[in-house]
Every structure is written in C-alpha cells, then in structure tokens.
MIGUDREN-605647 format. One record per residue: x, y, z of N, C-alpha, C, O in turn. Coordinates in steps of 0.02 Angstrom, whole numbers, padded with zeros to 5 digits, always signed. Each point is the difference from the previous one (the first is absolute). Layout:
REM residues N
XYZXYZXYZXYZ/...
***
This chain:
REM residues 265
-01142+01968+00865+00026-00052-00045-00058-00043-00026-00029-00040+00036/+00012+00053-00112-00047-00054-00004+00013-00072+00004+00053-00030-00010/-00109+00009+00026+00003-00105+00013+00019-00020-00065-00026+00023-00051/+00081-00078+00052+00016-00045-00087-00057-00052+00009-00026-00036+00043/+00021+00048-00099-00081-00054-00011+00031-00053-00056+00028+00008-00054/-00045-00055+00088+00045-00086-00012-00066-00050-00039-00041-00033+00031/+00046+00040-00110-00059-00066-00019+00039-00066-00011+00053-00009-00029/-00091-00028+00055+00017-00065+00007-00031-00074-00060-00057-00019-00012/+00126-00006-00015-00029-00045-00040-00016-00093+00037+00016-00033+00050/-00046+00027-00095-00036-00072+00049+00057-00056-00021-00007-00050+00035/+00055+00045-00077+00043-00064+00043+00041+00048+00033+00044+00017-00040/-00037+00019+00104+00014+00011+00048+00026-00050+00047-00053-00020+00025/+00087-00005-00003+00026-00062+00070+00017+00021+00049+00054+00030+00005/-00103-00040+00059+00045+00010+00059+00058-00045+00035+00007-00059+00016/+00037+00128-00012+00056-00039+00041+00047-00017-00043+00041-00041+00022/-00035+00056-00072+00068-00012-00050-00002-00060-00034-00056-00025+00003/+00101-00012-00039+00000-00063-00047+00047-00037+00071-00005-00060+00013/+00036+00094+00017+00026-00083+00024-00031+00010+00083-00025+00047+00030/+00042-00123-00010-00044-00013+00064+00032+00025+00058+00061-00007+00000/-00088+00036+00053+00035+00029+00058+00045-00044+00037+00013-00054-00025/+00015+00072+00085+00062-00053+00048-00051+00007+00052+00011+00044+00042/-00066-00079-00036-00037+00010+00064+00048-00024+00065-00020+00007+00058/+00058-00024-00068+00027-00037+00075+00037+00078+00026-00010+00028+00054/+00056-00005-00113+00021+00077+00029-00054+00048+00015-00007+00023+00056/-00032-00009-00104-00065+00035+00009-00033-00003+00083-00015+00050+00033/+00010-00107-00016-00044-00027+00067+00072+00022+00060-00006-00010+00060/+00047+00030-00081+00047-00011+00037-00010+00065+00010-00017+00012+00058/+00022+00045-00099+00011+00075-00001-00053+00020+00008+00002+00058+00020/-00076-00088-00029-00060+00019+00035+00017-00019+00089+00002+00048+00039/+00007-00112-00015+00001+00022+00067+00035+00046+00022-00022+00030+00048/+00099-00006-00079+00043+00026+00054-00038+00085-00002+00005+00044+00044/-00038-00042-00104-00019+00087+00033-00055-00027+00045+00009+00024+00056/-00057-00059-00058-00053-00002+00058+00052-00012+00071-00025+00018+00053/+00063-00034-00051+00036-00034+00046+00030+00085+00026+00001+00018+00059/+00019+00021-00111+00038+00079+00004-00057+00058+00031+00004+00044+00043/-00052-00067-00084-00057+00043+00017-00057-00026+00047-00036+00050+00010/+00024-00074+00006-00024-00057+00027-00040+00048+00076-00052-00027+00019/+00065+00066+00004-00004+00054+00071-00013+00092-00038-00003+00052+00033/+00000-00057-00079+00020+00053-00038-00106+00020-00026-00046-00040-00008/+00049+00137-00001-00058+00013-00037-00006-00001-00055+00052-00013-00031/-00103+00022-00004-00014+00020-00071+00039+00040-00037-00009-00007-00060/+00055+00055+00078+00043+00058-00025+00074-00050+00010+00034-00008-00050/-00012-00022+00113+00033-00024-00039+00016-00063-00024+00058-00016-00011/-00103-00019+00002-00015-00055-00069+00000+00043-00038+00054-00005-00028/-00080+00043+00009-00005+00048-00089+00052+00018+00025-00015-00014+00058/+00071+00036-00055+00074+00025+00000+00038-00053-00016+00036-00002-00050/-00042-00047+00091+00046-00065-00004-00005-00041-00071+00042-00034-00029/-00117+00052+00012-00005-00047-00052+00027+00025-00084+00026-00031-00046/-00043+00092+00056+00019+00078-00078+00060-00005+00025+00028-00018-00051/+00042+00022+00115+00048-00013+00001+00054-00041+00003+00058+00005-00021/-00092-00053+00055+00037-00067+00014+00027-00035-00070-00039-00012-00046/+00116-00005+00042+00003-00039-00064-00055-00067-00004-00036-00016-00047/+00046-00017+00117-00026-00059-00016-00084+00004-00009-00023-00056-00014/-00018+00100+00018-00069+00001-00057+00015+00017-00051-00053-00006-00031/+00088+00022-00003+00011+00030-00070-00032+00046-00012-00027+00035+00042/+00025-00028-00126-00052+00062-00025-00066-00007+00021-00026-00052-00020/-00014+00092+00056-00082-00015+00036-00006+00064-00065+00039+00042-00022/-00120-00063+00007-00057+00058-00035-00068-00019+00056+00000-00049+00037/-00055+00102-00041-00032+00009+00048-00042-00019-00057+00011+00017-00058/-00085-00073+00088-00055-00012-00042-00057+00038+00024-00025-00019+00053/-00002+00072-00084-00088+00030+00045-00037+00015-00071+00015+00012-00058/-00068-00021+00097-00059+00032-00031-00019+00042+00026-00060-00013+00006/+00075+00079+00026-00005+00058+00026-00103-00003+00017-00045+00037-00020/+00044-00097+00062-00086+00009+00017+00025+00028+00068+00046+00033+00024/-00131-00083+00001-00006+00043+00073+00048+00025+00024+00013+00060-00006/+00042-00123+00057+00025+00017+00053+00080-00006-00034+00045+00006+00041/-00029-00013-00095+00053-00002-00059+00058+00072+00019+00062-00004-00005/-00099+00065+00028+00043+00071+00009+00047-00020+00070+00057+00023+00007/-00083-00063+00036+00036-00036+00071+00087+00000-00020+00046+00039+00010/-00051-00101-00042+00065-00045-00019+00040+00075-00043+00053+00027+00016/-00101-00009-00075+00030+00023-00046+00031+00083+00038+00035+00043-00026/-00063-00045+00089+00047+00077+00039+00066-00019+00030+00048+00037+00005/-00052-00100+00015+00047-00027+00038+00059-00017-00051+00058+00016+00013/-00076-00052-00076+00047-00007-00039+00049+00058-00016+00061+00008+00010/-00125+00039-00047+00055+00093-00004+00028+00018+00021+00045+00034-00023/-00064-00055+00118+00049+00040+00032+00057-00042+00017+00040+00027+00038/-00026-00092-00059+00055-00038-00012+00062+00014-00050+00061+00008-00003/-00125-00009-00036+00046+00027-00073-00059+00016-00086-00036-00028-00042/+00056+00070+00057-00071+00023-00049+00005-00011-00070-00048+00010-00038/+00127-00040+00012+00006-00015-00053-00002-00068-00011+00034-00031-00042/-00078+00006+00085-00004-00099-00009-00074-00012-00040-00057+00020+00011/+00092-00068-00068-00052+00000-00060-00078-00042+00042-00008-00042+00044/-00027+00074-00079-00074+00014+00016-00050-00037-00060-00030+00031-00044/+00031-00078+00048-00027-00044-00065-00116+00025+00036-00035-00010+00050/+00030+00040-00112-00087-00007+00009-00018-00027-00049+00021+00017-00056/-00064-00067+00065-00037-00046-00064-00069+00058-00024-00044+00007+00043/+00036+00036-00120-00044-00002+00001-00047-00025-00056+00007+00023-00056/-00051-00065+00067-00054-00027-00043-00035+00024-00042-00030-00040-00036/+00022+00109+00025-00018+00029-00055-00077+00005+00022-00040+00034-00033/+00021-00068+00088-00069-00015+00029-00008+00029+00091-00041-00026+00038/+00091+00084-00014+00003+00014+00049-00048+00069-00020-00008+00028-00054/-00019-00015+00119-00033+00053+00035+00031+00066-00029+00061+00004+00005/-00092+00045-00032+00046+00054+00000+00014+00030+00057+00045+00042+00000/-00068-00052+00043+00016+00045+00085+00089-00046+00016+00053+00021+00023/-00068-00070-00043+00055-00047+00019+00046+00026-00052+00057-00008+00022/-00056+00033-00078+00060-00003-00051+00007+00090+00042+00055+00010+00026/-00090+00028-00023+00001+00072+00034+00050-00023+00057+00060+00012-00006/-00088-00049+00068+00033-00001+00054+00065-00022+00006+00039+00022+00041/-00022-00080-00096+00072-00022-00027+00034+00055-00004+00048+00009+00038/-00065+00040-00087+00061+00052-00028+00012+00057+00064+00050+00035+00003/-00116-00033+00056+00006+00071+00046+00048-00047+00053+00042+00034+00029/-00041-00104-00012+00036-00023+00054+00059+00014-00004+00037+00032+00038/-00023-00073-00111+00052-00007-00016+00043+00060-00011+00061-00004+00008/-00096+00073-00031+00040+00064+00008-00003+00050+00098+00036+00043+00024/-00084-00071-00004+00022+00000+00073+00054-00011+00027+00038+00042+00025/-00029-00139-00029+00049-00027+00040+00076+00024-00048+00055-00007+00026/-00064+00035-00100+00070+00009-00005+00049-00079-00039+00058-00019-00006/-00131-00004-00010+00028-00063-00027+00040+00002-00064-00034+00011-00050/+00096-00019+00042+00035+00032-00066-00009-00083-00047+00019+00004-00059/-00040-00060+00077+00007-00057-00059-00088-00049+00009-00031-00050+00019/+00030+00098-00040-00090-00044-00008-00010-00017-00076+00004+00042-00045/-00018-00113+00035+00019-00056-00056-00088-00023-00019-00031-00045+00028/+00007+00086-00078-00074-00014-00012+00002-00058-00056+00029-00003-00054/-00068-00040+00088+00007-00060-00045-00068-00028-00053-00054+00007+00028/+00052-00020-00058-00040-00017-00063+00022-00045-00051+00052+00002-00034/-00106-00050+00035-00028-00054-00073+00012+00068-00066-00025+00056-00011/+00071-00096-00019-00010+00031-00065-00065+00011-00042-00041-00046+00003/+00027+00098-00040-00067+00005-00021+00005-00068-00063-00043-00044+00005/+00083+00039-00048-00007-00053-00030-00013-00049+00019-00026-00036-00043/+00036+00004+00114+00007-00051+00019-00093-00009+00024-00042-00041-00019/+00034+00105+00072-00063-00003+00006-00045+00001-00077-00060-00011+00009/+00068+00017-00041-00053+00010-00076+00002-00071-00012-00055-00023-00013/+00103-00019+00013+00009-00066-00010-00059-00052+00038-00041-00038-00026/+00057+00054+00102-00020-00050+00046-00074+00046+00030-00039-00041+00023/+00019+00093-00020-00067+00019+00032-00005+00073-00059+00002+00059+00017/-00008-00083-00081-00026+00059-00054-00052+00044+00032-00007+00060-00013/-00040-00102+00069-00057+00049-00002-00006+00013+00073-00034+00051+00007/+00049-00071+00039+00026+00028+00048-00042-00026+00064-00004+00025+00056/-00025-00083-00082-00054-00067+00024+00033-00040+00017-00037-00049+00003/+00106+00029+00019+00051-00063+00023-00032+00023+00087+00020-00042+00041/-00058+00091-00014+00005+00015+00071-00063-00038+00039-00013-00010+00059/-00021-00005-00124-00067-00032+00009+00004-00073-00010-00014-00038+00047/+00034+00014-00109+00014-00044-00025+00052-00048+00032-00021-00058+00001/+00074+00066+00023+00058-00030+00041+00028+00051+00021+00040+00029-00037/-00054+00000+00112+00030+00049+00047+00065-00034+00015+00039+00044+00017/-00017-00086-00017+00065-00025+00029+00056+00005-00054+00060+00012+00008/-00094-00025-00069+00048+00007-00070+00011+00071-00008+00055+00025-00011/-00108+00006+00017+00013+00080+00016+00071+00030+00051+00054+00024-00017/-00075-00035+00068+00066+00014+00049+00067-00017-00037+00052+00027-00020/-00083-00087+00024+00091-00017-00042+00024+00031-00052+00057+00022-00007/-00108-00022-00035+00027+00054-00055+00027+00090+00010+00051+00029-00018/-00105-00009+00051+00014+00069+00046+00049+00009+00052+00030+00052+00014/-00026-00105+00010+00030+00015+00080+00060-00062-00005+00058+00021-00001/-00064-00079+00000+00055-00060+00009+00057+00033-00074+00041+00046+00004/-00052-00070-00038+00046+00028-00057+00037+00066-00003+00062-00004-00005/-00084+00052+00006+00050+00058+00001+00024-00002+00085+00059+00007-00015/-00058-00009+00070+00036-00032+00056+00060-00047-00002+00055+00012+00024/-00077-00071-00059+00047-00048-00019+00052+00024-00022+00051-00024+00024/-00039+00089-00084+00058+00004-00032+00028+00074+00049+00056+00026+00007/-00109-00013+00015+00048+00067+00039+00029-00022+00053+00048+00031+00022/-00079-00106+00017+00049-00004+00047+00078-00044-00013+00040-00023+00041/-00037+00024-00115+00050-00029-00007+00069+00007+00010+00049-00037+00005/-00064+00106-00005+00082+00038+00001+00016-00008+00109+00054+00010+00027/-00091-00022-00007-00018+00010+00101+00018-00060+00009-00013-00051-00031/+00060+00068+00097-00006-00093+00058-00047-00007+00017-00023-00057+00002/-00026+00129+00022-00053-00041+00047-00041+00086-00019+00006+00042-00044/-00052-00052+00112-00068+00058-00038-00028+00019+00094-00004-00050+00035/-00008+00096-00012-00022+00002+00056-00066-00001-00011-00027+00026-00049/+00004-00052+00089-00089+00008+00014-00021+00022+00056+00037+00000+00049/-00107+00025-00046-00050+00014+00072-00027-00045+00016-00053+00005+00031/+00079-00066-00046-00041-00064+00067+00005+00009+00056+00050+00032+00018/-00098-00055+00033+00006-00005+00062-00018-00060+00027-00029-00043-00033/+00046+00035+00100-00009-00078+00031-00088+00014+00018-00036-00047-00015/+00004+00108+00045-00063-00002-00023-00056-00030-00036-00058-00009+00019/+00081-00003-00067-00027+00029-00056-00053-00102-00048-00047-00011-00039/+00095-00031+00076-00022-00063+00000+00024-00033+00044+00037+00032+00038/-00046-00107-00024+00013-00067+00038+00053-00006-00019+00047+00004+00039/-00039-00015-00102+00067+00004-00038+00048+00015+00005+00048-00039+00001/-00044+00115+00006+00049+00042+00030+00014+00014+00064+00037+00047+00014/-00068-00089+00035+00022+00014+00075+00056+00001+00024+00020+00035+00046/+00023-00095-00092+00084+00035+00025+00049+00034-00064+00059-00013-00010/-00098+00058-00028+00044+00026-00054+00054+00044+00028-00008+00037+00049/+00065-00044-00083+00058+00011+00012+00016+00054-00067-00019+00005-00058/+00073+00039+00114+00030+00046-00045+00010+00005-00074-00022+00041-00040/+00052-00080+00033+00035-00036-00045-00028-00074-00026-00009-00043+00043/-00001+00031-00097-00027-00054-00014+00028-00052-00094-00010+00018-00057/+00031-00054+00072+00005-00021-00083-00039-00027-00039-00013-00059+00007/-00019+00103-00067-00025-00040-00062+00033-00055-00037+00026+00023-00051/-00016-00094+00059+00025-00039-00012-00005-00003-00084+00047+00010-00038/-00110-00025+00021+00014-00007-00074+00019+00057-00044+00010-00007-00061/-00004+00069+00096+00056+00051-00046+00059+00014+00042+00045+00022-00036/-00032-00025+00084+00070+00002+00026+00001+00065+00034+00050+00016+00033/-00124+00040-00042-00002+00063+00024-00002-00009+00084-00007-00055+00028/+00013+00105-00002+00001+00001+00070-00061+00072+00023+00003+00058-00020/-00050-00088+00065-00047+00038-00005+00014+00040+00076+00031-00032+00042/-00049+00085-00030+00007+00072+00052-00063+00005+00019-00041+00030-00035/+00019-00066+00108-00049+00033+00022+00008+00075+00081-00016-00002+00059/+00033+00032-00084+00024+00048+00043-00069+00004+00076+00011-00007+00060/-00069+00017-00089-00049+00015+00027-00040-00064+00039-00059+00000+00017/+00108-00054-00010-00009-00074-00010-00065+00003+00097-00056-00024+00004/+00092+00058+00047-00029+00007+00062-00036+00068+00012+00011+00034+00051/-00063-00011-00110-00027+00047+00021-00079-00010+00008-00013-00044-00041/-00035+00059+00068-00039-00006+00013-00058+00053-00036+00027+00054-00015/-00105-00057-00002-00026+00055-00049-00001+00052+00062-00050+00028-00020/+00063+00001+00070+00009+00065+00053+00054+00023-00018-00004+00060-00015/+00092-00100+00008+00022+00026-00025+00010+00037-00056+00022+00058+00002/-00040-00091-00061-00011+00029-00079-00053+00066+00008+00022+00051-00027/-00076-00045+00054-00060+00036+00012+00059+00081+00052-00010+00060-00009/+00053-00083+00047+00029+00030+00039+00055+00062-00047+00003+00061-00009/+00036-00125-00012+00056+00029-00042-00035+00040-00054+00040+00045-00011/-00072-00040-00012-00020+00038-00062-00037+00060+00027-00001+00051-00035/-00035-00052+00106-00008+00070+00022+00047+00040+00040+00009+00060-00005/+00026-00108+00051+00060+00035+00011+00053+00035-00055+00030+00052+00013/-00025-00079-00061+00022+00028-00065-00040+00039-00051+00018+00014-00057/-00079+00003+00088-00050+00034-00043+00006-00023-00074-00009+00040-00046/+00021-00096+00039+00009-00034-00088-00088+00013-00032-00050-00008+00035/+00048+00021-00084-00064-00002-00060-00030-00050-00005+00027-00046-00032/-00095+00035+00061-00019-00062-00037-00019-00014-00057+00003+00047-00040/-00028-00112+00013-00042-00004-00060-00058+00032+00008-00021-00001+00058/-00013+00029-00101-00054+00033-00008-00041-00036-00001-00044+00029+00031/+00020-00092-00052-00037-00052-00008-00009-00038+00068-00050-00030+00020/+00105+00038+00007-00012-00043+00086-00054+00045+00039-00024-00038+00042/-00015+00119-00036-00039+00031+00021-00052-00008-00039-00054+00019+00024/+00053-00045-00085-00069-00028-00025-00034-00084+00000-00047-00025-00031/+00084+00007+00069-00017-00085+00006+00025-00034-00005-00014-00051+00031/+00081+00053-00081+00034-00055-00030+00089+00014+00053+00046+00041-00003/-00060-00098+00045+00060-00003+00054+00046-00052-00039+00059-00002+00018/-00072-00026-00051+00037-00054-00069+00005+00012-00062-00045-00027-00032/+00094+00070-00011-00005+00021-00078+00045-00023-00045+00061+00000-00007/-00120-00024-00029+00059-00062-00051-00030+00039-00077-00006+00060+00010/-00010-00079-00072-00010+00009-00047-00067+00032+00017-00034-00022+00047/+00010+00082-00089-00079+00013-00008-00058-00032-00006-00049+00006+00037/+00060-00061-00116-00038-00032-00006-00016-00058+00051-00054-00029+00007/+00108+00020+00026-00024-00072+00069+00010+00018+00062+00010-00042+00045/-00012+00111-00035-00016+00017+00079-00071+00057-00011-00014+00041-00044/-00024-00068+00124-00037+00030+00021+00005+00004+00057+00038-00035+00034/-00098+00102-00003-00001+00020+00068-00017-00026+00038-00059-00018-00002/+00105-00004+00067-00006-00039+00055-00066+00035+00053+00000+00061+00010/-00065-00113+00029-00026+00033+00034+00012-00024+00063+00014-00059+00013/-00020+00108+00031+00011+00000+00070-00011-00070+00030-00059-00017-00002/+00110-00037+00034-00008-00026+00032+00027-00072-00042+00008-00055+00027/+00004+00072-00106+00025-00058-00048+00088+00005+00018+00030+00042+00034/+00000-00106-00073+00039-00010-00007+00032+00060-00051-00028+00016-00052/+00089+00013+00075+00039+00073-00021+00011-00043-00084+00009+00037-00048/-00009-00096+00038+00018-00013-00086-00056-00030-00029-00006-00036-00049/-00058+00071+00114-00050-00054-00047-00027+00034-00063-00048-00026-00029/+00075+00078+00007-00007+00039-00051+00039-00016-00061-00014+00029-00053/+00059-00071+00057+00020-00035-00076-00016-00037-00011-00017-00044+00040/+00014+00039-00118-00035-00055-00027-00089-00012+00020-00029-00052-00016/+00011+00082+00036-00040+00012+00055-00053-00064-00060+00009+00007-00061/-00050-00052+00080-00028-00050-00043+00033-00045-00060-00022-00010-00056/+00067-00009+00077+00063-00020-00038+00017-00064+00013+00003-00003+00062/+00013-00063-00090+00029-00056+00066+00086+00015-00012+00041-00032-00033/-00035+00082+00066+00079+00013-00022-00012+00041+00090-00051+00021+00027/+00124-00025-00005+00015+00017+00072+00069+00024+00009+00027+00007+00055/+00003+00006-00117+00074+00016+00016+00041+00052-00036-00010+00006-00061/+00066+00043+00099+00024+00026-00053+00070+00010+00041+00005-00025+00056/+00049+00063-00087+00070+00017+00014+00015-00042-00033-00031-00049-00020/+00101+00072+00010+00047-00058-00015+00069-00045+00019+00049+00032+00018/-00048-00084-00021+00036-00051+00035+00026-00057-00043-00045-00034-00025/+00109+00016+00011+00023-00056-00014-00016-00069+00021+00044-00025+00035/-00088-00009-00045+00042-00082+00031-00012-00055-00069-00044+00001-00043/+00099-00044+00054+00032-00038-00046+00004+00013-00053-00013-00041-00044/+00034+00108+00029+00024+00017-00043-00027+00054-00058+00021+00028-00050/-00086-00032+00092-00070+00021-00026-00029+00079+00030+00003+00014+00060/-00027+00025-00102-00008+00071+00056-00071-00018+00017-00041-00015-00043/+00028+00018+00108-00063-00031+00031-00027+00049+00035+00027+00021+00052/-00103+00013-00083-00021+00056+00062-00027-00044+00069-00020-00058+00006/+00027+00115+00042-00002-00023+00091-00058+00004-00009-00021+00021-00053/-00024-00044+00107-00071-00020+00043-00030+00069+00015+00034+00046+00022/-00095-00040-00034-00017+00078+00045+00028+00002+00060+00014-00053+00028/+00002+00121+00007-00001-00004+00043+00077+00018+00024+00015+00022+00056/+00035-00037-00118+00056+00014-00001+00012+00053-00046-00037+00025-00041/+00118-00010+00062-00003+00080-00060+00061-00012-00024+00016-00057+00016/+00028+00084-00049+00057-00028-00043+00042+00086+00033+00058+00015-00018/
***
C-alpha cells in the first residue's frame, strides 16, 4: 500500500477553532493511567488504539535510530494505525530508503508522508538558506506546520518518550494531556530503559538505520546533523556549531514548541 502524502498549508491550527474541556480531558487522562497504570508497553498501545476514552490516536516518528522499536510494537497492535512521518524535503536519503523498507516490513498499511507545500516553501526559503539563516523558522516551516494540520483530525499521537531520557521526565506517565490542544499524548515506552530498546530490536531482529553504524546515533535533517565521536553526547551531532539545542515537536500554550536535546518526540 503506498504512503498518502499530506502537504500542509501554513494557516494550519492546532487543535481545532474551539477550546478544549480540560477539566474532562484531565479527568479521562487520569482514569486510563489509573486503568493502565501496572500494565506493559503492548498493552498501553492496545488500550490506547482501542479504548473509547483515548479516542482517535495517530502515531508521530521519524523512522531514525531507535524509531523501528515503538514502530514494531505498534504493527503488531494494529498495523492499520495512521503513521504520520514529517518529511523535510532535507532528510538523508538512507532515511527516506529506510522509511519505505520498515514500513513495508512491519506491514504498515497507513503511513501519512507529510510536507510544506512547494509553493509555500518558494515563498518563505526560495533558496533553501532559511537552515542557515534562522534554523528554528526552518523547522517550523518543515516540520511544525505540516504536523499541526495532520494532527488535526487525532485526540492524541503516541510517542517514544521515556522517563530516561531527562530530569523532566522522571515521572512520565502513560498517558499524558496536551493542554493547549486538548490532544492526549501515549507514552507507551514511558518505563523503558536504553538495554531495553537495544534488547527489543535484537530480540526482534528489527533493521537498523544505516547511518547509526556510521556515527550518527542521532538523525535529524542532512544539512544539520553530523557524526557523533566516541565518547560525545549521542545529539552532539545536530546543529553541531549552532546556538540552537532543540528539536521534536511539542505544544505549549498553544504554540508548537520543539523539546531540549536529549529528548525524542
């Protein structure tokens, strides 16, 4: 089944025109943590693609490194749960290669390729210098904007966060609410540790990225990743001389806000 490839226009809004019922929202976020709460990764991803009270979930990846993990576990949940990939028009070809072989591996029947309209890009980065010039206006244009409108039709979006993974996240929870869109976020993988992920993917003999055996254990866009050397920080390869430190994407106040290195979406 080929992937529907989704271009995205820039007044895009997340979260619809009218404002969420956070008090119900906060309510139906605890009771599944409260349901699932003792429960694994398989079934949070069951509970959440089934349960009325998450609603419609779409899965957000960028099919990098450790991205094939989540995205085996999802398939074998349900392999027809939409599969939103952002791509920038500025990814790796190993990465746009490894997208289409995973994704016909795991059997993924709704993978949702997303893209800035070319008009839109001719408008705002004609020459293709917005990455140099304002890397952050870049993302947004590439990556925040066409996201915004695909997750519009979704309650919520699962992610590969882990409590790992920052300070931040030391008590992340299953289940979590984006307040200023009303989405409800799925961290299935919320208590796994990098032995497990490193585990699960050879116990499952999953494919890696091709790029993770040449240096780059972090793969974001071409032009702003480079090869990590032994003993650096696994993202010290983006942006690599940049005063910029962040990418994924994340809502707050209302606003799509990329995360801190160090985190993954």
């Amino acid at each position: 089944m080929r992937p529907e490839r989704i271009l995205a226009h820039e007044d895009a809004q997340p979260g619809g025109p009218r404002a969420p019922d956070l008090t119900a929202l906060r309510a139906r976020v605890a009771a599944l943590n409260a349901r699932y709460r003792n429960h694994g990764a398989t079934a949070v991803l069951r509970g959440a693609l089934r349960d009325p009270e998450a609603g419609r979930i779409a899965m957000v990846s960028s099919f990098g490194a450790e991205s094939v993990a989540l995205l085996h576990l999802v398939a074998m949940v349900d392999n027809r749960t939409p599969v939103l990939f952002i791509d920038t028009r500025m990814l790796f070809a190993e990465t746009l290669v490894y997208q289409a072989e995973v994704a016909e591996r795991l059997g993924l029947r709704d993978v949702r390729i997303l893209q800035a309209p070319q008009d839109l890009l001719a408008e705002k980065d004609p020459y293709g210098a917005l990455k140099f010039s304002d890397p952050d206006a870049c993302c947004t244009l590439r990556k925040t904007v066409p996201l915004e409108r695909a997750l519009q039709g979704f309650d919520g979006w699962i992610t590969g966060r882990k409590r790992y993974q920052s300070g931040t996240r030391a008590s992340l929870d299953f289940f979590e609410l984006e307040e200023a869109t009303g989405r409800i976020k799925v961290n299935p993988m919320a208590h796994w540790a990098p032995e497990d992920v490193r585990a699960y993917m050879e116990e499952n003999r999953l494919p890696r990225h091709p790029l993770v055996a040449q240096g780059f254990p972090s793969i974001g866009c071409a032009p702003c990743t480079s090869k990590v050397a032994p003993g650096e920080d696994p993202r010290a390869g983006r942006w690599r001389g940049q005063d910029k430190n962040e990418c994924g994407i994340h809502f707050l106040d209302g606003q799509a806000a990329r995360q801190k290195k160090g985190e993954t979406a």
